[in-house]
FISE-655525 format. One record per residue (C-alpha): residue in one letter; residue number from 0; x negated, y negated, z negated. Coordinates in Angstrom, 1 decimal, decimal comma. Last residue first. Layout:
N
@resn->A | resi->NUM | c1->X | c2->Y | c3->Z
...
This chain:
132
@resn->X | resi->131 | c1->4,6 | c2->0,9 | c3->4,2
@resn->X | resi->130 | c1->7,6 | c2->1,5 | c3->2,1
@resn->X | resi->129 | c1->8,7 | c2->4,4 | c3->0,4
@resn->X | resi->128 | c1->8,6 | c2->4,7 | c3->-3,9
@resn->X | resi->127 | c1->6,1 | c2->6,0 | c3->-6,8
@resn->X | resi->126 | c1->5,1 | c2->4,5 | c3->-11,0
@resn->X | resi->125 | c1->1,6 | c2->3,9 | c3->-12,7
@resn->X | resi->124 | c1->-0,3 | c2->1,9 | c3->-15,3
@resn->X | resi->123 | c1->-1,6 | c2->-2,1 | c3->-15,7
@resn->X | resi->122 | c1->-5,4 | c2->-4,1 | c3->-15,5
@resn->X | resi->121 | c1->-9,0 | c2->-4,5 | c3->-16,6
@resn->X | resi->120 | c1->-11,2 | c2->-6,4 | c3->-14,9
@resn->X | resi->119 | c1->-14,8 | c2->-5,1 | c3->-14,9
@resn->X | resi->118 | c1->-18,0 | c2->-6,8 | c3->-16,6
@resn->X | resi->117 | c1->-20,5 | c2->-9,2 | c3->-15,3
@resn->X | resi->116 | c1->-19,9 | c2->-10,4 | c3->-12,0
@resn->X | resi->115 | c1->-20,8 | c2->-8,6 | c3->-8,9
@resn->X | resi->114 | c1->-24,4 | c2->-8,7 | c3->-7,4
@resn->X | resi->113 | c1->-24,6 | c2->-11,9 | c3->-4,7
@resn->X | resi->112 | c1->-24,9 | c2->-10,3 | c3->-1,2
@resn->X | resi->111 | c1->-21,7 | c2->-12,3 | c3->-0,3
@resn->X | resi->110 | c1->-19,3 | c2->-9,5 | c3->1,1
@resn->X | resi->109 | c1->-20,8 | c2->-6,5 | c3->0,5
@resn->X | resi->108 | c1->-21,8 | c2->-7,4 | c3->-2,7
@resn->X | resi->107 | c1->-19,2 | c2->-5,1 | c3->-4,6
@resn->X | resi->106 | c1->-16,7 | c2->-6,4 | c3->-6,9
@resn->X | resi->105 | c1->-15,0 | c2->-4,6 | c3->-9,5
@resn->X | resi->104 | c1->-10,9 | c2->-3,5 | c3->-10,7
@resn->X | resi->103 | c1->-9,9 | c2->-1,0 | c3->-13,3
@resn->X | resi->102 | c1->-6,6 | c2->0,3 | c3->-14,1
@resn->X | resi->101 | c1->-4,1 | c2->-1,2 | c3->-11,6
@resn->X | resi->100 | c1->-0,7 | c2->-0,1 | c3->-11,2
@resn->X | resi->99 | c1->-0,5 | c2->2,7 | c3->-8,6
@resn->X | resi->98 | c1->2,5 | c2->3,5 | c3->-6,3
@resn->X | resi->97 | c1->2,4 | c2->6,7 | c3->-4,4
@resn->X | resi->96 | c1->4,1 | c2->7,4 | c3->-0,7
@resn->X | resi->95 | c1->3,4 | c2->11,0 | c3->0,9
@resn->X | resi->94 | c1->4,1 | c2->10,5 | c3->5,0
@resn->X | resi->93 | c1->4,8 | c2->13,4 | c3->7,3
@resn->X | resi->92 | c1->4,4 | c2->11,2 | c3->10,9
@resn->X | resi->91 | c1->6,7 | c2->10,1 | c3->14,0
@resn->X | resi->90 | c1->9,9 | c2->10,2 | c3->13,2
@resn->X | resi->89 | c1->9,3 | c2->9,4 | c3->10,0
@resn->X | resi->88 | c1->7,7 | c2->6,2 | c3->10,9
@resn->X | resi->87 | c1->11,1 | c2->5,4 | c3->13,4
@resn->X | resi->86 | c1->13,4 | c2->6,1 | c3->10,1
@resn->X | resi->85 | c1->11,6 | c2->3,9 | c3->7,9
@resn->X | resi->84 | c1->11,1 | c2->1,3 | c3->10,4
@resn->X | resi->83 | c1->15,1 | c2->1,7 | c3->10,8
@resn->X | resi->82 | c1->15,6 | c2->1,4 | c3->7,1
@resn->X | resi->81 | c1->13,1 | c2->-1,8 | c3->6,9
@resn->X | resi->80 | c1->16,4 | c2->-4,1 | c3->7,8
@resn->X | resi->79 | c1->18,6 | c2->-3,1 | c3->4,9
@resn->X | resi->78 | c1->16,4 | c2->-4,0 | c3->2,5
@resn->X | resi->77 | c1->15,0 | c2->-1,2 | c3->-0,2
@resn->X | resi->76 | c1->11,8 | c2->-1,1 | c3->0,9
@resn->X | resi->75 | c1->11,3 | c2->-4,7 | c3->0,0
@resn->X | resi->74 | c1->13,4 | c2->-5,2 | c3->-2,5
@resn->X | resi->73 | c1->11,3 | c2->-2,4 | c3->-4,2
@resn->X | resi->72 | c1->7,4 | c2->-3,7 | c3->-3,9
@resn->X | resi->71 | c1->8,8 | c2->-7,2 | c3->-5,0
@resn->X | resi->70 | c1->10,3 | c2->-5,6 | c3->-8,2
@resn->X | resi->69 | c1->7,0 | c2->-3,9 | c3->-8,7
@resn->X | resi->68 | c1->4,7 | c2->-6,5 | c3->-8,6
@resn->X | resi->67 | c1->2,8 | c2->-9,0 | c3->-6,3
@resn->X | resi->66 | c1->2,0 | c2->-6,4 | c3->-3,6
@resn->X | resi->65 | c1->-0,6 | c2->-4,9 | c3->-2,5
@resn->X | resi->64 | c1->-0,8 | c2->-2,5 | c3->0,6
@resn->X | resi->63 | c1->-3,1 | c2->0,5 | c3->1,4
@resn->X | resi->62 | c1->-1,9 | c2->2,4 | c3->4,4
@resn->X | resi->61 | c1->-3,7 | c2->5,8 | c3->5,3
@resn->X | resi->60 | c1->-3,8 | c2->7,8 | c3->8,5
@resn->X | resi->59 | c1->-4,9 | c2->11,1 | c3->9,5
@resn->X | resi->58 | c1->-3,6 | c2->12,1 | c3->12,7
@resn->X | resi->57 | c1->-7,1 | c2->11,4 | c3->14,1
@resn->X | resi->56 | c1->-9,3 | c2->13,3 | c3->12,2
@resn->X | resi->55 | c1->-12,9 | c2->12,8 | c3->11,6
@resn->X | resi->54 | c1->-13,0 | c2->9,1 | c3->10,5
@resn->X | resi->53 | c1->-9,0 | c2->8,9 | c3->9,6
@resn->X | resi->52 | c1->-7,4 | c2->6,2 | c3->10,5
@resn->X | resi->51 | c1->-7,1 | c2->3,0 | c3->8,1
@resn->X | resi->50 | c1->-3,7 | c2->0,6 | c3->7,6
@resn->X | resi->49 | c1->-4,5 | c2->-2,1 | c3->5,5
@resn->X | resi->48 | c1->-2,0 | c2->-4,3 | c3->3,9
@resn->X | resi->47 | c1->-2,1 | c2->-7,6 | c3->2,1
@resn->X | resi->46 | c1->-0,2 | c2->-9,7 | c3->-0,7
@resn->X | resi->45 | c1->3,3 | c2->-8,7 | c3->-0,2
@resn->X | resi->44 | c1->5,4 | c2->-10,4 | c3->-2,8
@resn->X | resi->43 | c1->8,2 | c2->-11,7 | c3->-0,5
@resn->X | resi->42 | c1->8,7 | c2->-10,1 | c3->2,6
@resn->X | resi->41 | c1->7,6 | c2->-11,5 | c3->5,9
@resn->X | resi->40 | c1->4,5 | c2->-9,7 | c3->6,1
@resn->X | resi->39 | c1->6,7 | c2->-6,2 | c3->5,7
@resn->X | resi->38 | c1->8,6 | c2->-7,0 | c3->9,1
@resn->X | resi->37 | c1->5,2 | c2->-7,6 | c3->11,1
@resn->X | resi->36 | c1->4,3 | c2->-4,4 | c3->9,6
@resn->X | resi->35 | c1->7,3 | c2->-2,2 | c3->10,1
@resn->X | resi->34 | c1->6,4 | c2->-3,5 | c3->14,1
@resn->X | resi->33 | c1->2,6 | c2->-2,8 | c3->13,7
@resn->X | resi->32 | c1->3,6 | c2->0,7 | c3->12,5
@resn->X | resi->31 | c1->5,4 | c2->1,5 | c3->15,6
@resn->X | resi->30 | c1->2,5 | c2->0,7 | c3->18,1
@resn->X | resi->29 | c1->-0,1 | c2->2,5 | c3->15,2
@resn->X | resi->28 | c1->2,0 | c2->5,6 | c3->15,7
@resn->X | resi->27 | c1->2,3 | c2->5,4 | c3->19,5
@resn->X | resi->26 | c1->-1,4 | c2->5,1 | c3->20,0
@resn->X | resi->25 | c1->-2,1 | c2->8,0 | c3->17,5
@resn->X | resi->24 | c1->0,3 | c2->10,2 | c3->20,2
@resn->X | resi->23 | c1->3,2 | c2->11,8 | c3->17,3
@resn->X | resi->22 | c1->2,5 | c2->14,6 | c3->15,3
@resn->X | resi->21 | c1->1,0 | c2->12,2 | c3->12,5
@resn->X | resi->20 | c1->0,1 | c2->12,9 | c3->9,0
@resn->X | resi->19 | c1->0,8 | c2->9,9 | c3->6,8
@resn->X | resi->18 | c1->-0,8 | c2->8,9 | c3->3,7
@resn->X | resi->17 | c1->0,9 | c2->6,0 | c3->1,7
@resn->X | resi->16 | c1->-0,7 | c2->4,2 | c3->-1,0
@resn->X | resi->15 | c1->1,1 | c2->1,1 | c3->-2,4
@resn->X | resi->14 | c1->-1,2 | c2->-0,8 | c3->-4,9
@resn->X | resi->13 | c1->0,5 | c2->-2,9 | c3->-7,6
@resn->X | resi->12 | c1->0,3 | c2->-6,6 | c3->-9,3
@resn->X | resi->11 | c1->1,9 | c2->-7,4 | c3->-12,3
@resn->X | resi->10 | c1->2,3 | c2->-4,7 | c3->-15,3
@resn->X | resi->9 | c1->5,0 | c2->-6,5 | c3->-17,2
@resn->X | resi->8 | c1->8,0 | c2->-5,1 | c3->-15,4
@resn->X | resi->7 | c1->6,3 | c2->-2,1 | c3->-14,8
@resn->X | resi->6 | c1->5,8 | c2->-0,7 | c3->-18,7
@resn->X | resi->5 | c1->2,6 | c2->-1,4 | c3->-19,7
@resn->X | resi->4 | c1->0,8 | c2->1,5 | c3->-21,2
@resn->X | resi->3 | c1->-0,6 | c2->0,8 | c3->-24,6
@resn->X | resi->2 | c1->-3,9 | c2->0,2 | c3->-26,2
@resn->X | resi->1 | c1->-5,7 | c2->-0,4 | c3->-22,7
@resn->X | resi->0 | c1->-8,3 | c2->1,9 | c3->-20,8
């Protein structure tokens, strides 16, 4: 949807995905994930997170986080104090981690009943890593 792929140091914001299937107690998942959360809030460049179980299946989990770019996204994950949240996740779930740059973003009315603006916003391209 642009003329050229940005290349992630110019790309701004991302999306972290990660899916997790749990063989762990739900309870116990979400318990440890709230901890790797707290830590993640504290790092720099995070913008917001939602973790989401699965409507039909339990062990079914998915976290959608922003960040503020790239190079926030990695010094994040790659501190030495989210290791053992890393470690204690795995533990407990399979997770497959995807990074997305931003192609096309629109607002619904959910929120103020008001129809969206005029027009999508166009954004960046794509890249992968661990985190939350």
């Amino acid at each position: 949807m642009t003329d050229h792929e940005p290349d992630a140091r110019e790309a701004g914001a991302v999306t972290f995905v990660n899916t997790f299937t749990v063989h762990a107690e739900p309870e116990v998942f979400e318990k440890e994930f709230a901890r790797t959360s707290e830590f993640m809030a504290r790092q720099p460049g995070l913008i917001r997170h939602t973790l989401s179980r699965h409507a039909e299946r339990p062990g079914q989990y998915v976290n959608v986080a922003e960040w503020r770019d790239v190079a926030s996204f990695r010094a994040a994950v790659s501190h030495t104090d989210f290791q053992p949240h890393a470690g204690a996740l795995r533990a407990l779930a399979e997770s497959r981690p995807e990074l997305y740059l931003a192609r096309l973003r629109r607002d619904g009315t959910a929120e103020s009943g008001e129809p969206p603006s005029e027009g999508p916003a166009l954004d960046g391209a794509a890249g992968a890593g661990e985190g939350i």
